[in-house]
C-alpha positions as CSV (number, residue, x, y, z in Angstrom):
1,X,0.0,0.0,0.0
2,X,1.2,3.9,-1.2
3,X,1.2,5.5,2.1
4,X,2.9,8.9,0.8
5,X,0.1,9.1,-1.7
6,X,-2.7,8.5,0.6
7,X,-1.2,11.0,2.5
8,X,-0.8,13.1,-0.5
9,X,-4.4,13.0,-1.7
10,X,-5.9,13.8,2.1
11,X,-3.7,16.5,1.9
12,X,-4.8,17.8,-1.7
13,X,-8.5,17.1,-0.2
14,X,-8.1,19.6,2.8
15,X,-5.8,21.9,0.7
16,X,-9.2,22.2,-1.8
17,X,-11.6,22.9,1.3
18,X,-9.3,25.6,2.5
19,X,-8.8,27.0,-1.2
20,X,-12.7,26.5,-2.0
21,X,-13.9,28.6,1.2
22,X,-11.4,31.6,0.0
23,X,-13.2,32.2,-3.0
24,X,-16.5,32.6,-1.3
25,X,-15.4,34.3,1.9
26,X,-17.4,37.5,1.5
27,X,-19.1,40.3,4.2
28,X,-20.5,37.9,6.3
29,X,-16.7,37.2,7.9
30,X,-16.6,40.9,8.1
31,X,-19.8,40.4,10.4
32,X,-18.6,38.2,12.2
33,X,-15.1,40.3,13.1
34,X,-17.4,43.2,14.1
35,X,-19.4,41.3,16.3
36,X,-16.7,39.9,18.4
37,X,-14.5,42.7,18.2
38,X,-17.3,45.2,21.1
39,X,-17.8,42.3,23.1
40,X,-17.7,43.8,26.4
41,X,-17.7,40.5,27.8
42,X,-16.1,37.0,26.2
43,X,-16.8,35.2,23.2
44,X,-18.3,31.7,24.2
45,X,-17.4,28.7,21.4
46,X,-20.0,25.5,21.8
47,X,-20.3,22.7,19.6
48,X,-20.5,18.7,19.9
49,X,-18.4,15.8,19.0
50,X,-15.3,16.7,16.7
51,X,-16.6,20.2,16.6
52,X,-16.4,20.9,20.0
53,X,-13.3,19.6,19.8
54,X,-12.3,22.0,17.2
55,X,-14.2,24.3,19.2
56,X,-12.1,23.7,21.5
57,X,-9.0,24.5,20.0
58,X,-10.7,27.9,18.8
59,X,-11.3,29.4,21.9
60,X,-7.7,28.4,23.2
61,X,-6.7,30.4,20.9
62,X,-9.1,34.0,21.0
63,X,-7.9,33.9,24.5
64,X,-4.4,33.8,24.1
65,X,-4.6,36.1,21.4
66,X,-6.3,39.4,23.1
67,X,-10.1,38.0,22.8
68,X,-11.6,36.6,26.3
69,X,-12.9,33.3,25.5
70,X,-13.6,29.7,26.4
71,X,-16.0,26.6,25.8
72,X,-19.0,25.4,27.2
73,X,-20.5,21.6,26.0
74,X,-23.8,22.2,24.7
75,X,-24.6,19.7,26.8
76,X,-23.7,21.1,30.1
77,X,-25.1,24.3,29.0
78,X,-28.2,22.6,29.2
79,X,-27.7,21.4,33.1
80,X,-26.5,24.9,34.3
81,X,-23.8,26.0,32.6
82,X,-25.8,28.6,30.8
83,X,-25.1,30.8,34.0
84,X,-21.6,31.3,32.2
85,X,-23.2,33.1,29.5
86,X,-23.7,37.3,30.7
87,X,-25.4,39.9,28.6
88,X,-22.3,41.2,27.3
89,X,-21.2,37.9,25.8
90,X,-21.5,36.8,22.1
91,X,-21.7,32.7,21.1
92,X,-19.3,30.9,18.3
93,X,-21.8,28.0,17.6
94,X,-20.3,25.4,15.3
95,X,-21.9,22.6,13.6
96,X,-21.5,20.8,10.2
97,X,-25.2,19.8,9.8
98,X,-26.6,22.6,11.8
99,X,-28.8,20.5,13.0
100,X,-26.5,19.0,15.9
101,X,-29.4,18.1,18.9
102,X,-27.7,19.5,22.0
103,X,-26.7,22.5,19.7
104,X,-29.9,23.0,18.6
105,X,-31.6,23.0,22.0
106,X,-29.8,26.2,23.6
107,X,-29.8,28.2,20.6
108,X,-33.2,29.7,21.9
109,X,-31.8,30.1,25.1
110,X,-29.3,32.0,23.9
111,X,-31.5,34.3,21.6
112,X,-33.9,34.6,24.7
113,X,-30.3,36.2,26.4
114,X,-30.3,38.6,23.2
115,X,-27.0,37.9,23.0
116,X,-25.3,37.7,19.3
117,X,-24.7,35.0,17.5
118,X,-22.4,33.4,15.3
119,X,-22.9,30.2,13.2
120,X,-20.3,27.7,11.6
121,X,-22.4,25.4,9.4
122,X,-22.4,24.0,6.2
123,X,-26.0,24.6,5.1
124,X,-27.3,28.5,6.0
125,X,-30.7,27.4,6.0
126,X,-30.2,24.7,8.6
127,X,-31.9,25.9,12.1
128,X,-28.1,27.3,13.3
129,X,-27.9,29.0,10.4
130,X,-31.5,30.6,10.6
131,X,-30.6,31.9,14.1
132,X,-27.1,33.1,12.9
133,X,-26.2,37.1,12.9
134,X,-23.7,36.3,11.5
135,X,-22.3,32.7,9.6
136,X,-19.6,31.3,8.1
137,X,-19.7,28.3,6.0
138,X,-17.8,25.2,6.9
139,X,-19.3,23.5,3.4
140,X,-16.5,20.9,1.7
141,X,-16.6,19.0,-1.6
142,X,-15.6,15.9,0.1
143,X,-14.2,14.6,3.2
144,X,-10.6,12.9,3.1
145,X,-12.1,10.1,5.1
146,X,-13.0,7.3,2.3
147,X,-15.7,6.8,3.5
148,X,-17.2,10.3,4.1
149,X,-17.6,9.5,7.6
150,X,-15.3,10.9,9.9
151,X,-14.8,15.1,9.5
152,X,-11.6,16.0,8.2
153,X,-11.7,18.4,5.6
154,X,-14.9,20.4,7.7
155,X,-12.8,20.3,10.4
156,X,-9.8,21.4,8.9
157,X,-11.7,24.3,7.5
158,X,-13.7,25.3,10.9
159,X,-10.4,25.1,12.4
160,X,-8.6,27.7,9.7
161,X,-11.6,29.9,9.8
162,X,-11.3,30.3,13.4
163,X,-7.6,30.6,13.1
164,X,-8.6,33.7,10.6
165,X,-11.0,35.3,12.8
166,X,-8.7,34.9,15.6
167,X,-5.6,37.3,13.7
168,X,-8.1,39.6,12.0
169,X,-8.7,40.7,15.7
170,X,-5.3,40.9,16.3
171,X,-5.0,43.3,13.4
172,X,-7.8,45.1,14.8
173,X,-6.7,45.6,18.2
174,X,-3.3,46.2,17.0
175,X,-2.0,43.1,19.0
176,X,1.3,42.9,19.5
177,X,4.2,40.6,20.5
178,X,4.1,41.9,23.7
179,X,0.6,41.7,24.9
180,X,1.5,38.3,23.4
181,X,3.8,37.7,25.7
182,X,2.0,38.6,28.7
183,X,-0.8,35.9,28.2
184,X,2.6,33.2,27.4
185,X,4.9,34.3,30.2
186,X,6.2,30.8,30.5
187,X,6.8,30.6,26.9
188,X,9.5,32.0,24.9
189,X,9.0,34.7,23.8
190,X,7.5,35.6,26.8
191,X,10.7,34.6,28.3
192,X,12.7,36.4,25.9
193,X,10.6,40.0,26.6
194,X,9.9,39.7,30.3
195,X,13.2,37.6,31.9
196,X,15.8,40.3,33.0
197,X,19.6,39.8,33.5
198,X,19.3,40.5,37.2
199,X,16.5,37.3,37.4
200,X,19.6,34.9,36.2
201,X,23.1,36.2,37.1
202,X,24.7,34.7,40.6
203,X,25.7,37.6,42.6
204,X,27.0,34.9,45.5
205,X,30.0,32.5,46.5
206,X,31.8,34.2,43.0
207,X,35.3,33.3,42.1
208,X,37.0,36.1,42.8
209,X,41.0,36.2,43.7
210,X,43.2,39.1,43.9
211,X,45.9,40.2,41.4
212,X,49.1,38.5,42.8
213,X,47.1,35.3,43.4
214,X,48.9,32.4,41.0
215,X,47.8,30.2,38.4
216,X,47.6,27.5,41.0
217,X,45.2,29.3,42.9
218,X,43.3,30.3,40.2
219,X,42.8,26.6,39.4
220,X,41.4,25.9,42.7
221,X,38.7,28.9,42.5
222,X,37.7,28.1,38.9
223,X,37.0,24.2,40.0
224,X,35.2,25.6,43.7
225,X,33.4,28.4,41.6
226,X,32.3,25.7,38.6
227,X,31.5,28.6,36.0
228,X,34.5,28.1,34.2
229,X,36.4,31.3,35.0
230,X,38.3,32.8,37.6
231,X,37.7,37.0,38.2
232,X,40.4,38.9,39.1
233,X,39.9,41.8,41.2
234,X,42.0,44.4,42.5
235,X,43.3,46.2,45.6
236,X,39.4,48.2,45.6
237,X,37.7,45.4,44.7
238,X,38.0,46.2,41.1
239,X,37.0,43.6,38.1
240,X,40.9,44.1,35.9
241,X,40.8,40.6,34.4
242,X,38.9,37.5,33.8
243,X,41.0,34.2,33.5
244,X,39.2,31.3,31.9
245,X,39.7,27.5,31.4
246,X,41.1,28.4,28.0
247,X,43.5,31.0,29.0
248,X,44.9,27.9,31.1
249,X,44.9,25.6,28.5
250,X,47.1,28.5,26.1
251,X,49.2,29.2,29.4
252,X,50.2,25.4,29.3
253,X,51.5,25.5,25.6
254,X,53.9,28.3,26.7
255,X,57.8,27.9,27.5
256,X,58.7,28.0,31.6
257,X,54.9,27.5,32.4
258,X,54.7,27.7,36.1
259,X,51.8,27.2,38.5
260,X,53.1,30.1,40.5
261,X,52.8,32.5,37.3
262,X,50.6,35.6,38.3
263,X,47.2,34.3,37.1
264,X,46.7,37.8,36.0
265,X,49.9,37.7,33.3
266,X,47.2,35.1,31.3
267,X,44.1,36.6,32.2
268,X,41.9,38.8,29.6
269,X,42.8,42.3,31.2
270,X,39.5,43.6,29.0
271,X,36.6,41.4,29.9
272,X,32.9,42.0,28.6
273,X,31.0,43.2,31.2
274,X,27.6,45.2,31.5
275,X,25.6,47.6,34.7
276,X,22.4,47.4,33.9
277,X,20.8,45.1,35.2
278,X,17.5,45.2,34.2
279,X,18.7,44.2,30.8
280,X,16.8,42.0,29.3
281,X,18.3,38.6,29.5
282,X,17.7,37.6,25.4
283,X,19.9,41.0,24.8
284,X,22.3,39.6,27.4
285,X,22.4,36.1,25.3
286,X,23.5,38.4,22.1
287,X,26.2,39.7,23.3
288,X,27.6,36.5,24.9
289,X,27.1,35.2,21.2
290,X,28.2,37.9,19.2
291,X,31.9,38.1,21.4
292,X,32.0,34.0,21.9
293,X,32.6,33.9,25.3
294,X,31.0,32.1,28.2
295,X,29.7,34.9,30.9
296,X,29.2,38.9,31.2
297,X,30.5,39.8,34.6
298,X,28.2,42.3,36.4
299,X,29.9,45.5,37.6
300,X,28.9,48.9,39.2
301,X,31.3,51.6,39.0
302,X,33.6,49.1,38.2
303,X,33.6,46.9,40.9
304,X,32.4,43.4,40.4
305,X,28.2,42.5,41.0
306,X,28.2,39.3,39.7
307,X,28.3,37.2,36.9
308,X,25.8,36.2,33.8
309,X,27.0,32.7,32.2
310,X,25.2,31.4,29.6
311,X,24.5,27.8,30.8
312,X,22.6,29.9,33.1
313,X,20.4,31.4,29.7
314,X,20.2,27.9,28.3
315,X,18.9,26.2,30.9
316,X,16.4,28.9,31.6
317,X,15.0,28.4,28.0
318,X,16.3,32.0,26.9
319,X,17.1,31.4,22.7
């Protein structure tokens, strides 16, 4: 059996639903966009069986994209649940047939609210699309289930229709990556926006030593301090060099190596280092990439603060 081209022909199947319900997207989208976009209150998405699924997925997605939203089971709606639904709501009802029973049952409940509402249906004259303000049609050819049976294509469709509603909003509001952000701020890029250099840096038990200290010490306080590097401060507490597992490594190679050298004589007298603080961490992760090294030491006035590595970064999911 041809797996690829089964897989091929549900996809060309789906990719004419999608295709199909462009052409005859017309004003009643536009409706629907200006009915959700007042809402003083949230947009409620109900539907049964794969559509509520789908439904589902829809709402997930108003919410996290500036619209309040979230679902309700026809069915529950029915045993209470209708109390969910205020005044200043609007309803996403979606059904293939239009005709789904537990659909069809609160859909004069929800009129008696006077309440608006929106309809996802493949036949307009069905009873969901008779008590639509506004509906969009969910209508395909053909399913990519052989045996018509199980909704792919409609699904599909009522899935990428909501997706469509969902960023015409955005446009609307003018939505941006920011108020993103602040519904994702586990995610990353609300991680990358709202995470701040001070959250991340160690500011404790550093490896500091002082500028006659030798290589041998500075061994010791790179193991204890297990960040790789060694700082060097001087007589005021001063950051004047940064000595790395590297610099070690090239201080080995040289003639007369000694492991009572100055640590400082191999150190990188210029380290990268920044004050503010508050920067944000994903600016602090440029810079560590753009000059290839492994940490930004953290001073004020010039005195050390504390570190920034970027194992630190990585493991707090900052890309």
């Amino acid at each position: 059996m041809d797996y690829i081209k089964i897989a091929k022909e549900v996809l060309d199947i789906e990719a004419l639903a999608l295709n199909s319900a462009k052409k005859r997207l017309g004003e009643e989208f536009g409706r629907a966009v200006d009915i959700i976009y007042p809402l003083k209150g949230k947009l409620i998405v109900t539907g049964v069986g794969k559509s509520g699924l789908v439904g589902g997925k829809i709402a997930a997605t108003f919410a996290s994209t500036g619209t309040p939203s979230f679902f309700i089971h026809p069915t529950e709606a029915m045993h209470g649940d209708l109390g969910m639904i205020g005044k200043d709501d609007g309803v996403l009802a979606i059904s293939y047939s239009g005709e789904s029973e537990e659909l069809i049952k609160i859909l004069p409940h929800i009129k008696r609210l006077d309440i608006p509402l929106i309809g996802m249906s493949a036949d307009k004259n069905s009873t969901l699309g008779r008590y639509s303000d506004a509906f969009l049609s969910i209508e395909v050819e053909k399913e990519a289930c052989p045996l018509q049976a199980a909704p792919t294509a409609s699904t599909t469709l009522t899935m990428a229709l909501g997706d469509a509603l969902a960023v015409a909003l955005m446009k609307k509001r003018g939505f941006k990556k920011e108020d993103f952000a602040s519904f994702h701020p586990g995610g990353s890029l609300g991680k990358r926006l709202f995470i701040k250099v001070k959250d991340l840096a160690r500011f404790e038990n550093l490896p500091i030593i002082d500028e006659n200290s030798t290589l041998k010490e500075a061994i010791v306080a790179i193991s204890e301090g297990k960040l790789g590097n060694v700082l060097i401060s001087g007589k005021d507490k001063e950051l004047i060099g940064v000595l790395s597992d590297g610099d070690l490594r090239r201080a080995l190679m040289q003639e007369g190596f000694s492991l009572d050298s100055k640590a400082l004589d191999f150190a990188t007298k210029t380290p990268k280092t920044i004050e503010d603080e508050s920067m944000l961490a994903s600016d602090a992760l440029k810079e560590i990439e753009k000059h290839k090294i492994q940490m930004l030491v953290i001073t004020k006035d010039g005195k050390i603060r504390g570190v920034l590595h970027i194992h630190d970064l990585v493991e707090a999911g900052i890309r």
